[in-house]
MDAnalysis code that builds the backbone (N, CA, C; Angstrom):
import MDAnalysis as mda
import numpy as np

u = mda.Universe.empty(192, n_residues=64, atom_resindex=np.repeat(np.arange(64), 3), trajectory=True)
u.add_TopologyAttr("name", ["N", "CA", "C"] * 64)
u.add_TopologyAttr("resid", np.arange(1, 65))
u.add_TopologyAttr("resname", ["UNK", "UNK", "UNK", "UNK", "UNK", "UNK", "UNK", "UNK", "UNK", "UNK", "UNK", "UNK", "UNK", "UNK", "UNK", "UNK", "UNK", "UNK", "UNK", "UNK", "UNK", "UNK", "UNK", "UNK", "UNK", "UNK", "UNK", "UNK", "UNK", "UNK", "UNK", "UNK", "UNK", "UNK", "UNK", "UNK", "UNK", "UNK", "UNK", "UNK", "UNK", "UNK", "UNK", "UNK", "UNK", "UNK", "UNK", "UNK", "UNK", "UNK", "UNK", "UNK", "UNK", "UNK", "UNK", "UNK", "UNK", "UNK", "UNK", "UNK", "UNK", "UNK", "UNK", "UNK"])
u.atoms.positions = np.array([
    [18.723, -18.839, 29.975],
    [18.743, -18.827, 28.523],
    [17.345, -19.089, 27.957],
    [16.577, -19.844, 28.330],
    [15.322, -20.589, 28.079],
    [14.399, -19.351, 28.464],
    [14.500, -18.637, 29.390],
    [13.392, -17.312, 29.545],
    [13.968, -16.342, 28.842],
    [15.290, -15.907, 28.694],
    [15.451, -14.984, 27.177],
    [14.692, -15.342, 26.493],
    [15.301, -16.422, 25.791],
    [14.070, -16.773, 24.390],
    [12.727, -16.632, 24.266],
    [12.555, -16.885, 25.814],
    [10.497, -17.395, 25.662],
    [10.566, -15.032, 25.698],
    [10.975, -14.551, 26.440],
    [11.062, -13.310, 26.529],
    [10.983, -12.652, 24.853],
    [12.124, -12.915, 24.330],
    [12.411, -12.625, 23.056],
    [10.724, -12.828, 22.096],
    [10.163, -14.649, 21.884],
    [9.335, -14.830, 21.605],
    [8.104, -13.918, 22.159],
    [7.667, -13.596, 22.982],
    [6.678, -12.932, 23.217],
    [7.036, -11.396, 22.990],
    [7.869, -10.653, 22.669],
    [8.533, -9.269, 22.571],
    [7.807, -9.172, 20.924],
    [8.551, -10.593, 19.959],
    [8.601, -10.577, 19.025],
    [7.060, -10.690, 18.300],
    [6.055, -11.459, 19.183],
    [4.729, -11.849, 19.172],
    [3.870, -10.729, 19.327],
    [4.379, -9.866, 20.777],
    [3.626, -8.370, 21.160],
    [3.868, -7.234, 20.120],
    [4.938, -7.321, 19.212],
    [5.192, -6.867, 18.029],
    [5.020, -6.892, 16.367],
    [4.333, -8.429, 16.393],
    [3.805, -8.833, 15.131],
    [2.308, -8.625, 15.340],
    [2.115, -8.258, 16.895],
    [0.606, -7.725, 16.723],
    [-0.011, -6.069, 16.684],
    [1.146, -5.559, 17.026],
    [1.253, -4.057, 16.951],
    [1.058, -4.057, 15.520],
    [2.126, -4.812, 15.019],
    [2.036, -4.125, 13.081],
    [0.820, -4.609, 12.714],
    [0.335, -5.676, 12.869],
    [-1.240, -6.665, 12.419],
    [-2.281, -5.382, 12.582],
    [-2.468, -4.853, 13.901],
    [-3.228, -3.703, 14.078],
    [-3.482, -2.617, 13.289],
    [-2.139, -2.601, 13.620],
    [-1.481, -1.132, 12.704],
    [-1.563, -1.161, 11.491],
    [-1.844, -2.445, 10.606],
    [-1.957, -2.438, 9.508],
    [-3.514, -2.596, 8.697],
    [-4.495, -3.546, 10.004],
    [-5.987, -3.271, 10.073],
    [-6.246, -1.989, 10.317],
    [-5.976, -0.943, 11.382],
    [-6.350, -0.216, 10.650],
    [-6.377, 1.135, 9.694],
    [-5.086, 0.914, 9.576],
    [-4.657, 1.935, 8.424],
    [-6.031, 1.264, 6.927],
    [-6.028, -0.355, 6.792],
    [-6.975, -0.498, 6.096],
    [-8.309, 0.012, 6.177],
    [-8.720, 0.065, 7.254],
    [-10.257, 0.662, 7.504],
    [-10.546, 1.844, 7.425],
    [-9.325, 2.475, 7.754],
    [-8.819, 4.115, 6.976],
    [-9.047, 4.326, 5.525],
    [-8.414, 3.629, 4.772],
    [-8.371, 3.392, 3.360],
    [-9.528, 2.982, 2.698],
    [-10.067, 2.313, 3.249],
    [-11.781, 1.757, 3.042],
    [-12.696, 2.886, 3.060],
    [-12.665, 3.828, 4.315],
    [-13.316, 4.741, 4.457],
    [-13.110, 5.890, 3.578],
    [-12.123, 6.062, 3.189],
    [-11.403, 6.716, 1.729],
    [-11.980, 6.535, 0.605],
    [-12.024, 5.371, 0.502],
    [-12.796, 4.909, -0.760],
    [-14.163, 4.583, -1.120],
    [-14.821, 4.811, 0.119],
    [-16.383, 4.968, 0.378],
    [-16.763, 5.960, -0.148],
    [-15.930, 7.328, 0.459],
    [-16.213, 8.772, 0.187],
    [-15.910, 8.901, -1.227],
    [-14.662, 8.502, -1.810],
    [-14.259, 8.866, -3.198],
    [-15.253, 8.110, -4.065],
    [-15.681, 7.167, -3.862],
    [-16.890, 6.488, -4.713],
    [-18.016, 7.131, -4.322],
    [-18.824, 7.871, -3.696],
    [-19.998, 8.333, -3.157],
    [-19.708, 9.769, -3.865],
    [-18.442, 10.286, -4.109],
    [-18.485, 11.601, -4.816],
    [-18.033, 11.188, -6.295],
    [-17.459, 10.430, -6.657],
    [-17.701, 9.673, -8.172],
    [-19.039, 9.522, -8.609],
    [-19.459, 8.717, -7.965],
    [-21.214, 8.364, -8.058],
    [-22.190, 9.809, -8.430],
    [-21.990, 10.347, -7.565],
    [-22.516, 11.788, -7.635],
    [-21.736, 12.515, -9.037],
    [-20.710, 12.786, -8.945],
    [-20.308, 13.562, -10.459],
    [-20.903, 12.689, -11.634],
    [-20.350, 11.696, -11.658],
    [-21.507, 10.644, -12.822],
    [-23.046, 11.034, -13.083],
    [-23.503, 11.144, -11.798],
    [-24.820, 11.525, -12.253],
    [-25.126, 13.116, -12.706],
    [-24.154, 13.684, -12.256],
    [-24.431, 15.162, -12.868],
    [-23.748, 14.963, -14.356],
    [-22.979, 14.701, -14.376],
    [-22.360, 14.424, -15.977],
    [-23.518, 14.031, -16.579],
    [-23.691, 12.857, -16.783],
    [-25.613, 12.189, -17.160],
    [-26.793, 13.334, -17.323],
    [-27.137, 14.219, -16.153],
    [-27.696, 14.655, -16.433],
    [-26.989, 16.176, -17.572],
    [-26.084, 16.556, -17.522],
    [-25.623, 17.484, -18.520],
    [-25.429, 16.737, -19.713],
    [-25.251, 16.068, -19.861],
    [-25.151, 15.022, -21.219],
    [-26.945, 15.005, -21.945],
    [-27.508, 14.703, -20.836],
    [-29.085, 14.732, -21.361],
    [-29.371, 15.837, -22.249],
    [-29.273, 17.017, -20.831],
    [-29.281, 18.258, -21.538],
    [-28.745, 18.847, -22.877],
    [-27.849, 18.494, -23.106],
    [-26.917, 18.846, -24.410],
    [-28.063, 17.725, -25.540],
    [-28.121, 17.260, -25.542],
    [-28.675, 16.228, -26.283],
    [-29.812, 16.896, -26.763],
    [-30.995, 17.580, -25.865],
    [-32.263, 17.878, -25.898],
    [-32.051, 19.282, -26.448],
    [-31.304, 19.775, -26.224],
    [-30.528, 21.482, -26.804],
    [-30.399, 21.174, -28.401],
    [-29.247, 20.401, -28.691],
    [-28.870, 19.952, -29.586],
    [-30.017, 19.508, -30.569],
    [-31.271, 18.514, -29.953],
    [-31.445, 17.654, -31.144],
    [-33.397, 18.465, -31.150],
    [-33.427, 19.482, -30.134],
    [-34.791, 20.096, -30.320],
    [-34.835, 21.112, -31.566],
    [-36.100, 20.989, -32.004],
    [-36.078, 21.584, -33.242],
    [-35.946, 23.066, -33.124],
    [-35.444, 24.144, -33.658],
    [-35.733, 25.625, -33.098],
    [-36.680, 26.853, -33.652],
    [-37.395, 27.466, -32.929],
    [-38.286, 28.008, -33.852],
    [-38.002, 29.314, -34.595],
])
């Protein structure tokens, strides 16, 4: 009865570390996700910025 349990306990232990894993790294997945989606945010921002400039200098230059 006493090695069921200790059995059980370590089944249950070798299994709360599968999901622990499994759940690090699905995170580091997700991290890396969000590296890229911010690095191409970052980038559209700055093209926005610079078309925003542009419009501005279009807009507010005098014309001859």
């Amino acid at each position: 009865m006493e090695k069921q349990l200790h059995d059980l306990v370590q089944r249950a232990d070798l299994h709360a570390h599968i999901i622990a894993v499994s759940a690090a790294n699905e995170l580091a997945q997700l991290k890396e996700q969000l590296n890229v989606a911010q690095a191409r945010l970052d980038h559209q921002v700055s093209g926005a910025e610079q078309l925003q400039q542009s419009v501005v200098k279009l807009t507010t230059t005098p014309r001859l």
